[in-house]
C-alpha positions in Angstrom: -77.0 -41.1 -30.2 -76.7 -44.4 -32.0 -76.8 -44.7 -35.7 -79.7 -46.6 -36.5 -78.9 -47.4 -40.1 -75.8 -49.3 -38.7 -78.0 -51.9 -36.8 -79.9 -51.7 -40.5 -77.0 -53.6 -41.9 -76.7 -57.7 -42.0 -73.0 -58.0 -40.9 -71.1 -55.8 -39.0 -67.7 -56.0 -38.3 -66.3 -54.9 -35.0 -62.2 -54.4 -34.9 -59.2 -52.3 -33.2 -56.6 -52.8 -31.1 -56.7 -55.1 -28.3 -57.8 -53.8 -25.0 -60.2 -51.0 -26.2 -62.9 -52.8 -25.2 -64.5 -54.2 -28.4 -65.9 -57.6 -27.3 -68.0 -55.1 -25.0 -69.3 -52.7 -27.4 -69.8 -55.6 -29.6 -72.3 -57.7 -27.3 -73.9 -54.0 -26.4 -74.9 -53.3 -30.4 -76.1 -57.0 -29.9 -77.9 -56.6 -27.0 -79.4 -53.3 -28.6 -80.4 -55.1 -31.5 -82.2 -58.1 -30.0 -83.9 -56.3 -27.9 -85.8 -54.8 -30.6 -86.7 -57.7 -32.1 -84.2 -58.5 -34.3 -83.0 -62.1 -34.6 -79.4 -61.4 -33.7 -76.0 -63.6 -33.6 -72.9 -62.6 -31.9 -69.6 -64.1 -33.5 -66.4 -64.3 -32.0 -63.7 -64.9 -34.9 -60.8 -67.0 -34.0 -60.4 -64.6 -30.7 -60.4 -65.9 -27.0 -64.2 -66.9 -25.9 -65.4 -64.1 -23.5 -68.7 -63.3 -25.0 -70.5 -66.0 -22.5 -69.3 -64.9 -19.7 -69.3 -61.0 -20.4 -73.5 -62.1 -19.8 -72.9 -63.9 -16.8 -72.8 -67.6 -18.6 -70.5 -70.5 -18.7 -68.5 -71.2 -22.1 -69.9 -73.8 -24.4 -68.3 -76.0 -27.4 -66.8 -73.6 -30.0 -68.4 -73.6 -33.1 -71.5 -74.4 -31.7 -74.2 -71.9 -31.3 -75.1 -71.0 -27.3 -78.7 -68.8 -26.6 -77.9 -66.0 -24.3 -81.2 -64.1 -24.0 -84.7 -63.7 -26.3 -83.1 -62.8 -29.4 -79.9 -63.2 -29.1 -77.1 -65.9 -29.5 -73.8 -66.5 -29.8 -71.1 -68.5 -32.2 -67.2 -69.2 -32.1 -65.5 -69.2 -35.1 -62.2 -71.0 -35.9 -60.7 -71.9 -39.0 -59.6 -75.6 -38.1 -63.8 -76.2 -37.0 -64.7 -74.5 -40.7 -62.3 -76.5 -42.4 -63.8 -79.7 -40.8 -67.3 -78.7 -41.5 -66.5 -78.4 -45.2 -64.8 -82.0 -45.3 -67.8 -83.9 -43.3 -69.9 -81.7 -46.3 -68.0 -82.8 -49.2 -67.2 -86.4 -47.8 -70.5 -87.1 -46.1 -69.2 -89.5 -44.0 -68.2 -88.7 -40.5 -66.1 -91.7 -40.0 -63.8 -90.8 -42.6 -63.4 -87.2 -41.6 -62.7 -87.8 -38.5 -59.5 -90.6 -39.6 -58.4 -88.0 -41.8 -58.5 -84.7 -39.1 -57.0 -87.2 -36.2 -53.8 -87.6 -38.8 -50.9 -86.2 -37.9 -49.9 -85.5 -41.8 -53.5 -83.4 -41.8 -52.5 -81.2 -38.5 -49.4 -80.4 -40.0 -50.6 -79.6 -43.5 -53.6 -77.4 -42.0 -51.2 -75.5 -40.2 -48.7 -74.4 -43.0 -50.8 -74.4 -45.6 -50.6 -70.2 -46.1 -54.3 -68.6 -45.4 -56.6 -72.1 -44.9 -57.7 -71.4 -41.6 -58.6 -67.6 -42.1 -60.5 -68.4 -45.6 -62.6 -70.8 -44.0 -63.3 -68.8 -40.8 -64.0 -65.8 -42.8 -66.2 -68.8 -45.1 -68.5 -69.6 -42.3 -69.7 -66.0 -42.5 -71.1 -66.1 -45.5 -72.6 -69.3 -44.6 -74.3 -67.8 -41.7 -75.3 -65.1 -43.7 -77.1 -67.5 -46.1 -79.0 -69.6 -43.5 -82.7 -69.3 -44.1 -85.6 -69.8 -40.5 -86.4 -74.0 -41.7 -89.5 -74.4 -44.2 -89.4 -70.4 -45.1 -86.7 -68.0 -47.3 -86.5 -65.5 -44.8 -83.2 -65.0 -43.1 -82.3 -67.0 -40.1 -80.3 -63.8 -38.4 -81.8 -60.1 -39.1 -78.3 -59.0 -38.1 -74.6 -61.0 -37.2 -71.9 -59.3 -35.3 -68.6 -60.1 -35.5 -66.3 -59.5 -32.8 -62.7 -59.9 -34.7 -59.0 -60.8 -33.1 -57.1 -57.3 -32.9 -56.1 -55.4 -35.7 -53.6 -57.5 -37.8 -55.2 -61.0 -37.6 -58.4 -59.1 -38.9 -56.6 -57.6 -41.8 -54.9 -61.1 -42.6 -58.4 -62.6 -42.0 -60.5 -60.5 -44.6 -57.2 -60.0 -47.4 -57.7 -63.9 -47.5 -61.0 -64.2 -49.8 -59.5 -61.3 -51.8 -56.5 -63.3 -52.1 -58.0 -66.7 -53.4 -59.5 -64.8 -56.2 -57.0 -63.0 -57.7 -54.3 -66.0 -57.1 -56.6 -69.1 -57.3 -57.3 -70.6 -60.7 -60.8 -70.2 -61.8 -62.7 -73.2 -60.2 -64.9 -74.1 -57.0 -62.6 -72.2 -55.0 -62.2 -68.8 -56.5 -66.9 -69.1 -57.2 -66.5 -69.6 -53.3 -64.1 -66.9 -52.3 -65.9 -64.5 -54.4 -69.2 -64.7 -52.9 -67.5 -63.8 -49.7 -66.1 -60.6 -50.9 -68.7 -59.7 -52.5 -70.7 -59.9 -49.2 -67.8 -58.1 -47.6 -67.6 -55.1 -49.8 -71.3 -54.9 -49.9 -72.3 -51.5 -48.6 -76.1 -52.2 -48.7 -75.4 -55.2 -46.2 -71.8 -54.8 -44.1 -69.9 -52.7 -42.4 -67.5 -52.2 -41.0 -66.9 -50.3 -37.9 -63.4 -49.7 -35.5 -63.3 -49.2 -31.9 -60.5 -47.1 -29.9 -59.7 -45.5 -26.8 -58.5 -41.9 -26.7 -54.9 -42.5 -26.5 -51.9 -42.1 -28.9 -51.6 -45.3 -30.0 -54.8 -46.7 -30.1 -55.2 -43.6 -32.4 -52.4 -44.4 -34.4 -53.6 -48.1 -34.9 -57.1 -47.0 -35.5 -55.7 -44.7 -38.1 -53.8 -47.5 -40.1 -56.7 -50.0 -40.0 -59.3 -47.2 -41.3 -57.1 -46.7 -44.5 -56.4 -50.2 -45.4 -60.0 -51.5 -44.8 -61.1 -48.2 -47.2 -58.3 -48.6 -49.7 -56.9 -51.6 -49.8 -59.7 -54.2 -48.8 -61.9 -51.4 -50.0 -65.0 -52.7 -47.6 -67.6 -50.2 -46.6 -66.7 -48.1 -42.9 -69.7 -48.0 -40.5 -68.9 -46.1 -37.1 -66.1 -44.9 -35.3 -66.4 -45.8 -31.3 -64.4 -43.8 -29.3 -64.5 -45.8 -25.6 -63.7 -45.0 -22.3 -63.7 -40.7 -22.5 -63.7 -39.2 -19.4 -66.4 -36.2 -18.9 -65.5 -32.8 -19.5 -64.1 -31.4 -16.4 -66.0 -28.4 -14.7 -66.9 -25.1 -16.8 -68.9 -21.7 -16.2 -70.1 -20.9 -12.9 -68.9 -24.6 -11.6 -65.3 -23.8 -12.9 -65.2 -20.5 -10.8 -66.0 -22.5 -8.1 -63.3 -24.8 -8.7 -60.7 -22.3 -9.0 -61.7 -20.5 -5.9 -61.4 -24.0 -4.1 -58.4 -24.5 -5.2 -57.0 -21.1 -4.7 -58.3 -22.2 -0.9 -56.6 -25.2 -0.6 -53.5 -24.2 -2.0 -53.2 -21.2 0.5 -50.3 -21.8 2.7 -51.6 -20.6 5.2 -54.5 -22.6 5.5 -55.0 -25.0 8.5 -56.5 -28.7 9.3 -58.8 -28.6 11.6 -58.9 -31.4 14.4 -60.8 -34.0 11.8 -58.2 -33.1 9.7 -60.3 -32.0 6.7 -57.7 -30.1 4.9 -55.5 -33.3 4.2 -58.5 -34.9 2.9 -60.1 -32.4 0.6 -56.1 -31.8 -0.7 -56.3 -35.8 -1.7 -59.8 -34.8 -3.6 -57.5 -32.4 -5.3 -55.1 -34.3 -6.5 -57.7 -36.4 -7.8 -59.6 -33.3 -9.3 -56.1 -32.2 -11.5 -55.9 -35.6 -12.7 -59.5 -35.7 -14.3 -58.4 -32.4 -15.4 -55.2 -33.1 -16.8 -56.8 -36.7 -18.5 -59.9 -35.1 -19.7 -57.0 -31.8 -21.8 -54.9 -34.8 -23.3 -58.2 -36.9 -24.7 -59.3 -33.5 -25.8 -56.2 -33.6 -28.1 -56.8 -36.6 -29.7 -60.1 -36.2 -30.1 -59.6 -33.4 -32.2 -57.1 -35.6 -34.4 -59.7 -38.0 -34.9 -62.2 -36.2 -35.8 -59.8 -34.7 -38.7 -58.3 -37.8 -39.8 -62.1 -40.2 -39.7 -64.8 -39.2 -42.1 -67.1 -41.6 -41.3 -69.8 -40.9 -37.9 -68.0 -40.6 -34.7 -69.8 -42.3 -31.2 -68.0 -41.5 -27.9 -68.7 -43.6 -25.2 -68.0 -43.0 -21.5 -65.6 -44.1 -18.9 -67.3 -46.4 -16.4 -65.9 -48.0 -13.4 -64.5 -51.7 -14.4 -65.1 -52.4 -10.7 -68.8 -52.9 -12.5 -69.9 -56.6 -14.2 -69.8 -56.9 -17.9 -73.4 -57.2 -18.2 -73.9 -54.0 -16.1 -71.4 -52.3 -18.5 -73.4 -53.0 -21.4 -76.7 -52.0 -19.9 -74.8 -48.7 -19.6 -73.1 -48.1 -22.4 -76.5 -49.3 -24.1 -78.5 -46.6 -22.5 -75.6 -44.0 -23.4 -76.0 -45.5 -27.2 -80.0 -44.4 -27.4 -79.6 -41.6 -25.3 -79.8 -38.5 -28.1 -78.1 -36.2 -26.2 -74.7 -37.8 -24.6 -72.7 -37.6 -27.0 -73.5 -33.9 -26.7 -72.5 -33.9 -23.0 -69.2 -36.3 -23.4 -67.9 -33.5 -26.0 -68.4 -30.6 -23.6 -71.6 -29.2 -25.7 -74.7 -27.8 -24.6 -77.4 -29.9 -24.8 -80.2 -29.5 -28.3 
């Protein structure tokens, strides 16, 4: 099911609205990745750390890099850490970094000055991107992932390199900001791919982010991942069955027995119409997705959040190399 040529690319780009699970689907590509062998960094942009614990480990220093598993490590971005790695590079002297960052004048000019923090964030990319394995020129990462805030930090976050070089006077900073976009608009080496549930607004915002990363920021779209859809309900002979079930237990004239059976199956019934009626209204916006997206389309299934992160992962993981769920999730019949 998964796109292969999207785990082909250097820097990937993982974005949506909050809550539609992209830190997950983010650490799974990761996971996916590492697993075959490629040298693979997960990086959390300015968000809330979850990555370590969504593998079962503690948090560590942000922007430091922490190992998770043969393969595989992670990275916490923020701007205020990428602006202080620049100064100790261009002053060289720890000491005095450290008197200037501690003022109180610096704290408030960092956080007014308009786009710092994101340009430097977004910075720290391309450095990573640049790093090369010591004593060799081969790439330090085969692939980085980018789990990004939700949708409008990430649009104010990528806009700012684009904005330094059409504002900024020609100089060290505009050479700077244009290497990043030009890694961010290359289609031989990023993309970038949105995440969404099946749901109205996630839809919506999903929509909005699609056009202005294509149009405006004009960077190159990957995948869309469509989380959390709930199986097709019952069809063919297991409909008629259904139906005659129901017809059964909606007879009034049927009776408990003394275990009181009827009540029960009744509650299973309930639960039945509300698969069915979830499963009819995903259906719907499905269908508006795959009309309004041109790029590939990856559902992913609903599983039980009663499950552990890293189980999730293993799951959704299996569902990603599987060739034939995506098949099943729409209702198809199987190649």
């Amino acid at each position: 099911m998964i796109c292969q040529e999207i785990l082909e690319k250097k820097l990937l780009f993982i974005s949506g609205k909050g809550g539609v699970g992209k830190s997950v689907i983010a650490s799974t590509l990761a996971s996916i990745a590492a697993r075959q062998g490629k040298r693979t960094l997960l990086v959390e942009l300015d968000t809330i750390e979850t990555i370590p614990q969504i593998f079962g480990l503690p948090g560590g220093e942000h922007y430091k890099e922490i190992n998770i598993a043969d393969n595989l490590s992670c990275f916490h971005i923020n701007g205020k850490s990428g602006l202080q790695e620049y100064l100790s590079l261009v002053l060289k002297s720890k000491r005095v970094v450290q008197k200037i960052t501690q003022s109180p004048i610096y704290e408030y000019f960092v956080n007014i000055a308009p786009g710092l923090k994101e340009l430097m964030a977004v910075g720290k990319l391309w450095d990573l991107d640049q790093k090369c394995l010591p004593g060799t020129k081969d790439p330090l990462y085969d692939l980085i992932i980018v789990d990004t805030p939700a949708t409008g930090h990430t649009l104010s976050y990528l806009q700012m390199p684009m904005t330094a070089v059409n504002t900024a006077k020609k100089g060290f900073v505009t050479r700077e900001a244009k290497k990043v976009v030009d890694l961010l608009q290359d289609p031989e080496r990023t993309s970038f791919n949105i995440v969404t549930t099946l749901a109205e607004m996630p839809i919506n915002e999903a929509t909005e982010l699609y056009e202005k990363v294509s149009f405006k920021l004009q960077l190159p779209i990957g995948c869309l991942f469509i989380n959390q859809v709930t199986p097709p309900f019952f069809s063919g002979p297991d409909a008629r069955q259904y139906t005659a079930w129901e017809e059964c237990l909606t007879n009034p004239d049927a009776e408990a027995d003394s275990e009181g059976f009827l009540l029960k199956e009744k509650l299973l019934l309930d639960c039945a119409k509300s698969w069915q009626l979830r499963r009819r209204v995903q259906e719907e916006q499905l269908h508006k997705a795959d009309k309004t997206f041109s790029c590939k389309t990856l559902l992913l299934p609903f599983l039980p959040k009663a499950q552990k992160p890293n189980t999730l992962i293993q799951k959704l993981a299996e569902n990603l190399e599987d060739p034939e769920a995506e098949r099943r999730l729409r209702g198809q019949p199987e190649s």
